[in-house]
Rosetta silent file (secondary structure, phi, psi, omega in degrees, C-alpha in Angstrom):
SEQUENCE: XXXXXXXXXXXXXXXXXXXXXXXXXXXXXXXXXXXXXXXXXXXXXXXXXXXXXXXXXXXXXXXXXXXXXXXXXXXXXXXXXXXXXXXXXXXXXXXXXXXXXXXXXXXXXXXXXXXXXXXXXXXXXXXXXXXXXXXXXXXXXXXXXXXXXXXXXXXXXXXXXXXXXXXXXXXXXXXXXXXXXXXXXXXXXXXXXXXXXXXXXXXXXXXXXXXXXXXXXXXXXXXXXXXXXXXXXX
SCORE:     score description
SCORE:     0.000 S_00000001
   1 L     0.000  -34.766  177.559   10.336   19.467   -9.873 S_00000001
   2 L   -63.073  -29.822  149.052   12.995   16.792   -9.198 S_00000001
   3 L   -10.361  -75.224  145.112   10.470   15.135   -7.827 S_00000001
   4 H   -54.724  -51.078 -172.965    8.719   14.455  -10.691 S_00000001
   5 H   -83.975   25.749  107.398   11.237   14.262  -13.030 S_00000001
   6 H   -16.483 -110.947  156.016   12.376   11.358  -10.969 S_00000001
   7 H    -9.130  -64.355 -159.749    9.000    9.445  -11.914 S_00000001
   8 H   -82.905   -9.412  169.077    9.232   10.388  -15.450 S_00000001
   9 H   -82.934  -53.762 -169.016   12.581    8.929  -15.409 S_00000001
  10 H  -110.226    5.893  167.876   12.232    5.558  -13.795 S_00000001
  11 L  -139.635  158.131 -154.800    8.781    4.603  -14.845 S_00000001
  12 L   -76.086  106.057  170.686    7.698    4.350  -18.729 S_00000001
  13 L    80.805   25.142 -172.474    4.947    7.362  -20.032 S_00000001
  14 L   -64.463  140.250  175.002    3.814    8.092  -16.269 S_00000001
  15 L  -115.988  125.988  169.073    0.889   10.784  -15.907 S_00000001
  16 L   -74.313  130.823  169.206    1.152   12.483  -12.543 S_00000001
  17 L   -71.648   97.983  173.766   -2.474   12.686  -10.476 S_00000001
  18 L   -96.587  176.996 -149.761   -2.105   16.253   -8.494 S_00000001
  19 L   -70.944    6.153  155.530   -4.209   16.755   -5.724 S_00000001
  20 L   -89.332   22.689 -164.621   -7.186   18.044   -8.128 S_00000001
  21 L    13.439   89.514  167.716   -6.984   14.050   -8.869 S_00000001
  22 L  -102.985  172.065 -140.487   -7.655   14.342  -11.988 S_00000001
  23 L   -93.874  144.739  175.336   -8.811   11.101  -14.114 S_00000001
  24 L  -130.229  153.452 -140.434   -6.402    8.640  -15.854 S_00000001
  25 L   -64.207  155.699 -155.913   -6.475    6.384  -18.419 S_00000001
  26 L   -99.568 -162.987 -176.289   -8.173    2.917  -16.709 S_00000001
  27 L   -39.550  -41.307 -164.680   -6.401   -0.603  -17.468 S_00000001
  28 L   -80.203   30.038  175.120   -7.556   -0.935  -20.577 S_00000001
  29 L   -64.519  139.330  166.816   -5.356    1.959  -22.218 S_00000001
  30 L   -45.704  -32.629  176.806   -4.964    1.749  -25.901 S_00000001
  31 L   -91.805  103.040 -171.447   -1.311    1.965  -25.186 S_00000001
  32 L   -68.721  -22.338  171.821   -0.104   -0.793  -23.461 S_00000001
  33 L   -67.127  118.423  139.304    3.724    1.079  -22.510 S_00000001
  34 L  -166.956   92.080  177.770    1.916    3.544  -20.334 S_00000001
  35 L  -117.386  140.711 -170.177    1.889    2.765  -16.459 S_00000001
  36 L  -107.499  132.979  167.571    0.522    4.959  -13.990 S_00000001
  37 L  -112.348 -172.699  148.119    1.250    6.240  -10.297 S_00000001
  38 L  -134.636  151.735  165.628   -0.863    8.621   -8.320 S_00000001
  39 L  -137.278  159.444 -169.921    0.464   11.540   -5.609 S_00000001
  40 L  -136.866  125.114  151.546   -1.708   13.736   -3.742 S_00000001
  41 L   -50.553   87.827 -175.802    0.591   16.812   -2.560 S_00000001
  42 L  -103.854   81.215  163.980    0.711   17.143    1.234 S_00000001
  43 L    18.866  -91.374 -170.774    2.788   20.566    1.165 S_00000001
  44 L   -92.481  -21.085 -163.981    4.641   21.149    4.289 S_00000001
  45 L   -58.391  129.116  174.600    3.703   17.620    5.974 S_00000001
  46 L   -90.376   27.112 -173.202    6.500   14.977    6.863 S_00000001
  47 E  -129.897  126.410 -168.497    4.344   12.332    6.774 S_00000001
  48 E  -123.241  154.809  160.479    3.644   10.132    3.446 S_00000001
  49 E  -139.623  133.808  165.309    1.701    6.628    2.944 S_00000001
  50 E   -84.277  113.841  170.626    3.118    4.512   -0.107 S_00000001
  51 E  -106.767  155.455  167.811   -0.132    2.371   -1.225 S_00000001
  52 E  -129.057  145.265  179.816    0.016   -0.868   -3.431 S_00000001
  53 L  -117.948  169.884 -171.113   -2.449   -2.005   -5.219 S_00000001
  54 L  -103.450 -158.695 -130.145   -3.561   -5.878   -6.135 S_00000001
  55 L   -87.978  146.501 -179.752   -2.963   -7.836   -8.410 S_00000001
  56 L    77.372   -6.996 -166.633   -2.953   -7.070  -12.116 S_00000001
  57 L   -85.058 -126.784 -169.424   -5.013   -3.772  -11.375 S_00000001
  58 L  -160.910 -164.235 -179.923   -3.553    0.069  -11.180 S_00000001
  59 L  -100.365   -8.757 -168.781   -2.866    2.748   -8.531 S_00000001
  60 L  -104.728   12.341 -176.146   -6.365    4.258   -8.971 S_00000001
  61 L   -87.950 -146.718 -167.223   -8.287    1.263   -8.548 S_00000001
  62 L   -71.611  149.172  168.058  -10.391   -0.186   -5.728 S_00000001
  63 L    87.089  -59.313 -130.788   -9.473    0.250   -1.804 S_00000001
  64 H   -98.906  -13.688  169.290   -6.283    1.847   -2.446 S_00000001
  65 H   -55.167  -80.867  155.587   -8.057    4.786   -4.454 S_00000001
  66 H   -24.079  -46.675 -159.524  -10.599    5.662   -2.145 S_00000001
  67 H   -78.943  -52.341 -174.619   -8.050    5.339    0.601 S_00000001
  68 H   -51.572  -57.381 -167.963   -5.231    7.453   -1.100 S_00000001
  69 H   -73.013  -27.885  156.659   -7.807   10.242   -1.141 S_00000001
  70 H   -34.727  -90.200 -178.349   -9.008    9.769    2.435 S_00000001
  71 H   -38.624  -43.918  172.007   -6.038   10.212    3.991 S_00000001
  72 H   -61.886  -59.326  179.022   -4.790   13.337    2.294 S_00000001
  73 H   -47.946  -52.230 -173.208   -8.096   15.056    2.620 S_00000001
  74 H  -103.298   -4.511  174.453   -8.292   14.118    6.334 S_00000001
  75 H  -120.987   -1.909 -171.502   -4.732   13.916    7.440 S_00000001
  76 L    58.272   10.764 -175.041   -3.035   15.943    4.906 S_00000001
  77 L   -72.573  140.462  179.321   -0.345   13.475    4.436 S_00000001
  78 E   -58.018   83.944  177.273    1.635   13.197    1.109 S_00000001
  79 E   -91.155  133.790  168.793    0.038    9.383   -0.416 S_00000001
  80 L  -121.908   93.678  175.894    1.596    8.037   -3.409 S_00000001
  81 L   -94.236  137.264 -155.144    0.424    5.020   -4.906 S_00000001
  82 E   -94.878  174.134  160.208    2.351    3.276   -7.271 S_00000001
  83 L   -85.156  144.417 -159.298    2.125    1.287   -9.881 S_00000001
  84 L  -115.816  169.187 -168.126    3.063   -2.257   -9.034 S_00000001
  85 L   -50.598  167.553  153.595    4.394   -4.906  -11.382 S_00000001
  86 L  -176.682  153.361 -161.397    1.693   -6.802  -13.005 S_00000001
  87 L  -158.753  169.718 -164.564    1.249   -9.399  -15.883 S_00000001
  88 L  -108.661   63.808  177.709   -1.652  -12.133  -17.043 S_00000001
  89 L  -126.007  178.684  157.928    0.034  -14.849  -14.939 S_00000001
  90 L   -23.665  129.712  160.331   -0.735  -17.285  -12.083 S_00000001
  91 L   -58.248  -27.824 -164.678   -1.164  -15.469   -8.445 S_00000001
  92 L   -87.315  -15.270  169.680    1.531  -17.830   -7.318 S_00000001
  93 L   -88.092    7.887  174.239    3.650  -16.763   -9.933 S_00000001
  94 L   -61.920  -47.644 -164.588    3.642  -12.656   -8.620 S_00000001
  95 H   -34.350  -59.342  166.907    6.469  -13.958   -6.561 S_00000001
  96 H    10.358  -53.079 -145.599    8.296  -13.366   -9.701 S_00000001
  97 H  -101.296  -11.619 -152.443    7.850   -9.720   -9.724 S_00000001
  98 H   -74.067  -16.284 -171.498    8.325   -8.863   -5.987 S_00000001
  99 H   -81.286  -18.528  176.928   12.019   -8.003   -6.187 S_00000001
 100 H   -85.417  -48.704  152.892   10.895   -5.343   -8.785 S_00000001
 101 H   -30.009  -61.556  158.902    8.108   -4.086   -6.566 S_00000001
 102 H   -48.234  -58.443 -170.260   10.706   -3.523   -3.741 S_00000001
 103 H   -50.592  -56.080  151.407   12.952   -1.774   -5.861 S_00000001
 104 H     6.024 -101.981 -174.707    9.867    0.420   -6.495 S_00000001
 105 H   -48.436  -40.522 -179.793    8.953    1.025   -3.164 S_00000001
 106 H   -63.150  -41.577  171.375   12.088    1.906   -1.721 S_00000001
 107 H   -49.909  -50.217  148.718   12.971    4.548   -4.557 S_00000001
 108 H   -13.731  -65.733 -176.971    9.560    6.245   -3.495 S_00000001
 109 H   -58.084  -51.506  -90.447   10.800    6.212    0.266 S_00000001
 110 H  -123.642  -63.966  166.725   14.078    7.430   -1.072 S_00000001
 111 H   -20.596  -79.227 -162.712   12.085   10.368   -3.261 S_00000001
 112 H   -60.421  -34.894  178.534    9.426   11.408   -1.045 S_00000001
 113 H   -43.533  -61.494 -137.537   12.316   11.967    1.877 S_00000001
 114 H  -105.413  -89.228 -149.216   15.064   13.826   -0.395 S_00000001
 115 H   -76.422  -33.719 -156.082   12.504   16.088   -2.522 S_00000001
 116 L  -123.169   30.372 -163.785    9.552   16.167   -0.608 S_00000001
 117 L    11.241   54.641  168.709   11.343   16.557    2.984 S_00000001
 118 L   -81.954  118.150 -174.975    9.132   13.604    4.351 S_00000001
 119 L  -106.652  -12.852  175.956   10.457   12.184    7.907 S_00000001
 120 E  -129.111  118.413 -174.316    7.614    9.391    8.031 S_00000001
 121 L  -108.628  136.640  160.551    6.639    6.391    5.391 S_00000001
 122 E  -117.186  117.812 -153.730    4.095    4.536    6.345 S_00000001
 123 E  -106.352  136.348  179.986    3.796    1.387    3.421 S_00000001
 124 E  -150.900  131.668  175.550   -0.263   -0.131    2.869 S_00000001
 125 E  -136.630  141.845 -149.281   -1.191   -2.723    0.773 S_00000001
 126 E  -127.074  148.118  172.693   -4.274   -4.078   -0.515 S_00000001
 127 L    37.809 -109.889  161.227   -4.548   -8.160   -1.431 S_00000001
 128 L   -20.232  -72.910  162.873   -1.561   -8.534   -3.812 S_00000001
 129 H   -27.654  -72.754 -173.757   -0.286   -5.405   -2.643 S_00000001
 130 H   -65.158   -0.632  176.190    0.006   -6.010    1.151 S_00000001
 131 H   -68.445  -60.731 -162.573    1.923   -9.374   -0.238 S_00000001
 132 H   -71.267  -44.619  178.001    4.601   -7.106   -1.930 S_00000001
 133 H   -53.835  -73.523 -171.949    4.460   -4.443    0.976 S_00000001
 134 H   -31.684  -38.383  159.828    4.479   -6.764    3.440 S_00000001
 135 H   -84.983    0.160  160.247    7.595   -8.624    2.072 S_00000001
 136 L   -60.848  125.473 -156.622    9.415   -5.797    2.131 S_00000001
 137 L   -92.259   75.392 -155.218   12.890   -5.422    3.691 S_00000001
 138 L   -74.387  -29.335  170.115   13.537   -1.693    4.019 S_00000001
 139 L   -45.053  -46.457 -178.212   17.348   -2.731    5.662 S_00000001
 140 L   -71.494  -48.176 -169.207   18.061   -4.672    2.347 S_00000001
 141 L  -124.587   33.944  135.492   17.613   -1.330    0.664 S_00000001
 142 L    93.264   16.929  164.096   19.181    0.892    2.870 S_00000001
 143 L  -151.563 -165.186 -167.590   15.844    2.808    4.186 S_00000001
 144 L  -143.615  152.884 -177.951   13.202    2.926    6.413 S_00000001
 145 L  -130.621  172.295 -169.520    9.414    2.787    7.086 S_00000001
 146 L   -93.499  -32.091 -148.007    7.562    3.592   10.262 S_00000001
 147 E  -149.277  150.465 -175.556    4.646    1.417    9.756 S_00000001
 148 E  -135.471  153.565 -173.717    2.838   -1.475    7.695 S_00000001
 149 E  -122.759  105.761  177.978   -0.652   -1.478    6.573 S_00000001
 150 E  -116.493  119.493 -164.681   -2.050   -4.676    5.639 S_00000001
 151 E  -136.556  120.078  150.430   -5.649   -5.092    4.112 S_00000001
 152 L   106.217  -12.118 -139.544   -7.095   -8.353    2.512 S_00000001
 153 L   -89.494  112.488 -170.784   -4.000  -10.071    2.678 S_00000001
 154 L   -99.413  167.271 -169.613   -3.500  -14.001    2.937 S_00000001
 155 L  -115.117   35.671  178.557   -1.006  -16.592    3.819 S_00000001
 156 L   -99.049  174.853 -168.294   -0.768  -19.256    1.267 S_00000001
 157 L   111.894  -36.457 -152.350    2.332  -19.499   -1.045 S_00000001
 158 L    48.241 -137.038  168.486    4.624  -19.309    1.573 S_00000001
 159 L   -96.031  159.633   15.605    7.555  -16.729    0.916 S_00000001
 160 L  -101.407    0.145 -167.857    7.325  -13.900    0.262 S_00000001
 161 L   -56.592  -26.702 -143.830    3.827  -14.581   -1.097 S_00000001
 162 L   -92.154  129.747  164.552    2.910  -15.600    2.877 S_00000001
 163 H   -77.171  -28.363 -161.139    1.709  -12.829    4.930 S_00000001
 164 H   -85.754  -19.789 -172.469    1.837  -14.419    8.751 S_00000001
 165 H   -92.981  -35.562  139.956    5.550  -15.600    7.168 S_00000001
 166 H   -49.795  -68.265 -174.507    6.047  -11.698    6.515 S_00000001
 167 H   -79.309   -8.710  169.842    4.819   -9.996    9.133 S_00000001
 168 L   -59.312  111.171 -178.276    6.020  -12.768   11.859 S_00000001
 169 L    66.258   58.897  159.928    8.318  -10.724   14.378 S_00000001
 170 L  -101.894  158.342 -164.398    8.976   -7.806   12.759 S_00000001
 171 L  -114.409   39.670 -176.367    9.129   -5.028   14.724 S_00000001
 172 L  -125.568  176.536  155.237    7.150   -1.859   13.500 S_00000001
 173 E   -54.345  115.949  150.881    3.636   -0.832   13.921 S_00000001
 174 E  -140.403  147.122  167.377    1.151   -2.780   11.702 S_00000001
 175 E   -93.598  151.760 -169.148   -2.214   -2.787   11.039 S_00000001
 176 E  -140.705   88.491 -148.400   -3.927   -5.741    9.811 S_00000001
 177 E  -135.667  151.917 -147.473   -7.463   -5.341    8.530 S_00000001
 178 E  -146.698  152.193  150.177   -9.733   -7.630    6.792 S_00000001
 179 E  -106.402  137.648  177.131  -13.534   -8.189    5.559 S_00000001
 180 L   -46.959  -21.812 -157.601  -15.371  -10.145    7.346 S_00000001
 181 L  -113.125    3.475  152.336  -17.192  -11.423    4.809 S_00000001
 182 L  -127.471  132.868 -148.181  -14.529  -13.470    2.828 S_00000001
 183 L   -87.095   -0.720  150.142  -14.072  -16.383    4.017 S_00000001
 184 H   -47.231  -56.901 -177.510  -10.104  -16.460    2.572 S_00000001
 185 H  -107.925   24.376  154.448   -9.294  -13.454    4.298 S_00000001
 186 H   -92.024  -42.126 -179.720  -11.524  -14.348    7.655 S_00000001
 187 H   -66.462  -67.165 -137.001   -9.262  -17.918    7.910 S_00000001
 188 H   -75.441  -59.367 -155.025   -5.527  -15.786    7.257 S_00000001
 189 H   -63.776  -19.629  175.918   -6.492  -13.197    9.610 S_00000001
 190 H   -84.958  -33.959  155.346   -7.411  -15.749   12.017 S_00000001
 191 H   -55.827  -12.440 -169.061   -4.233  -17.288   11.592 S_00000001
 192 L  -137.780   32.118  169.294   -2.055  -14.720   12.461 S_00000001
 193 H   -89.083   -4.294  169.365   -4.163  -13.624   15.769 S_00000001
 194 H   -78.135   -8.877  162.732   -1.654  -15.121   17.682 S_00000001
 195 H   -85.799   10.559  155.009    0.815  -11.782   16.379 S_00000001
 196 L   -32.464  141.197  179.011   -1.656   -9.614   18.198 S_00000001
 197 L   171.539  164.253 -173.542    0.736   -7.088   20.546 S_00000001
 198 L   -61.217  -32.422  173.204    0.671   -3.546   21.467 S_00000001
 199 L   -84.925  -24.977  152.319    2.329   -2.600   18.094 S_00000001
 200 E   -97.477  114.304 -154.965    0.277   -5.364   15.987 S_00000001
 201 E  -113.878  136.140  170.324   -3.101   -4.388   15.751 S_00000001
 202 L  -127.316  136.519 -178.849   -6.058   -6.376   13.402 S_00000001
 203 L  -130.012  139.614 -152.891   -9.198   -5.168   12.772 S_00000001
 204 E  -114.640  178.219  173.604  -11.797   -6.642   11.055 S_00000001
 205 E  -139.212  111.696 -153.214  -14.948   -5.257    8.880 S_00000001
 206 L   -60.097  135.281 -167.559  -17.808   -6.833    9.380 S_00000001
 207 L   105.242  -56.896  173.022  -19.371   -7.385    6.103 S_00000001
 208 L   -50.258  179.444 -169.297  -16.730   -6.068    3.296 S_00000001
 209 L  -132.086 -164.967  164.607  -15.631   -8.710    0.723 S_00000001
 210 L   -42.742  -64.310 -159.153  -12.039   -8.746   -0.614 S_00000001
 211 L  -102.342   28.444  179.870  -12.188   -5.604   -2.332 S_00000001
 212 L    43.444   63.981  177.025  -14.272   -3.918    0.492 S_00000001
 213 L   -91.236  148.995 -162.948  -16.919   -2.834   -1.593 S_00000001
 214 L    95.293  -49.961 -160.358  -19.530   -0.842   -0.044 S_00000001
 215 L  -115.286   38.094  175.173  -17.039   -0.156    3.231 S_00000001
 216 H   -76.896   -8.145  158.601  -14.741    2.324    1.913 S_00000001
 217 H  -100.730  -31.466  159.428  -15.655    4.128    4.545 S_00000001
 218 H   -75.920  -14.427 -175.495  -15.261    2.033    7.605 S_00000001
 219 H   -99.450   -7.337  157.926  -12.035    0.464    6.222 S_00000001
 220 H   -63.404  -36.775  168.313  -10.928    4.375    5.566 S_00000001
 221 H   -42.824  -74.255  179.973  -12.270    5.016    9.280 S_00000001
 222 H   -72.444  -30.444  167.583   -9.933    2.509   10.887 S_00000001
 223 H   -70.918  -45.643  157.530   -6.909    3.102    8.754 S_00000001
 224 H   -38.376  -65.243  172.612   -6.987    6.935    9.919 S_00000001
 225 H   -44.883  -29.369  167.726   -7.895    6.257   13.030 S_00000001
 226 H   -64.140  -46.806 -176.108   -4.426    3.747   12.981 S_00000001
 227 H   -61.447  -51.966 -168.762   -2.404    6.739   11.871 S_00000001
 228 H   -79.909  -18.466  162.209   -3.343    9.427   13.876 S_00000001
 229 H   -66.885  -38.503 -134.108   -2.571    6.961   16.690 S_00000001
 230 H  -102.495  -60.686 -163.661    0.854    6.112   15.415 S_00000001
 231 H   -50.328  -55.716 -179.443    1.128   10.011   15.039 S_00000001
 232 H   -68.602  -10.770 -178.820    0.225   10.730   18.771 S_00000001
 233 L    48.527   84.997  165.136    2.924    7.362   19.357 S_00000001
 234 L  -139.616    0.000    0.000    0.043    5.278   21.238 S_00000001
């Protein structure tokens, strides 16, 4: 219960998803106060994934939806995806919002640990999202993640907007997965094949667009298949 009332505390009108995911109100609520997470319950499991979604969107929208539900279903892991800032501005102007996105994310880690005795975060971000993950400092706020999940995610802006200027040296497991079939996110991922190493892995999916439509199943395929490696520590 603290859990919850946590949520209902730090973000405005939230409706919890529980794991019969049931349906919430889409962007276009009448009420404009009213921001939305989703959690899928994984019971006894120490293992959570924090998703972000991109930009201007929700937690139940494309990639990170699909994905959320994946994961629970096939790994039983607790996924929560929040809602991340968002506003009718400029992409280049998100920067804006990212110190509020962090704050976010970290409470989540801080939550899912203390209430939901979770020993493993793993953080995934789609487009926007993987900007905001990706720039994340878990030392600046005093916690920790195991792992980074990066999906559509480009490097113009510089920081924190830049992904290859994020994810350059850092030292955790991340995956870094792309569609093949935008030509935005086929150039950044080719940029940042020179971080290839046994702990940075990119995979690409031949075909998908931006918002992988169509391949929610091969880009769910290879992010499980990333986990349950990271799980077995290969």
């Amino acid at each position: 219960m603290m859990f919850f009332k946590w949520l209902l505390l730090t973000f405005t009108s939230m409706l919890l998803i529980s794991c019969q995911s049931q349906p919430i109100k889409s962007e276009n609520s009448a009420s404009s106060n009213e921001i939305y997470y989703a959690y899928l319950n994984g019971g006894e499991s120490k293992t959570a994934v924090i998703l972000c979604h991109g930009k201007g969107k929700y937690p139940t929208w494309k990639v990170v939806d699909p994905l959320r539900k994946a994961i629970h279903s096939e790994l039983g892991f607790h996924t929560l995806s929040l809602q991340m800032p968002k506003d009718d501005v400029r992409w280049d102007d998100y920067a804006n919002f990212f110190p509020e996105a962090h704050a976010n994310i970290a409470k989540a880690i801080q939550v899912l640990k203390t209430e939901k005795g979770v020993e493993t975060v793993y953080l995934m971000g789609h487009s926007m999202g993987s900007r905001m993950a990706s720039s994340f400092k878990p030392e600046a706020h005093n916690t920790q993640i195991n792992g980074l999940i990066i999906a559509g995610c480009r490097n113009n802006g510089g920081e924190p907007l830049s992904c290859i200027a994020n994810v350059k040296n850092r030292a955790l497991p991340i995956l870094d997965i792309w569609g093949e079939g935008d030509v935005k996110d086929d150039q950044s991922a080719s940029e940042r094949k020179t971080l290839q190493s046994p702990h940075y892995q990119q995979v690409q999916i031949s075909g998908a667009n931006h918002k992988f439509d169509g391949y929610d199943f091969e880009l769910n395929g290879a992010v499980i298949q990333w986990l349950k490696a990271q799980s077995l520590g290969n």
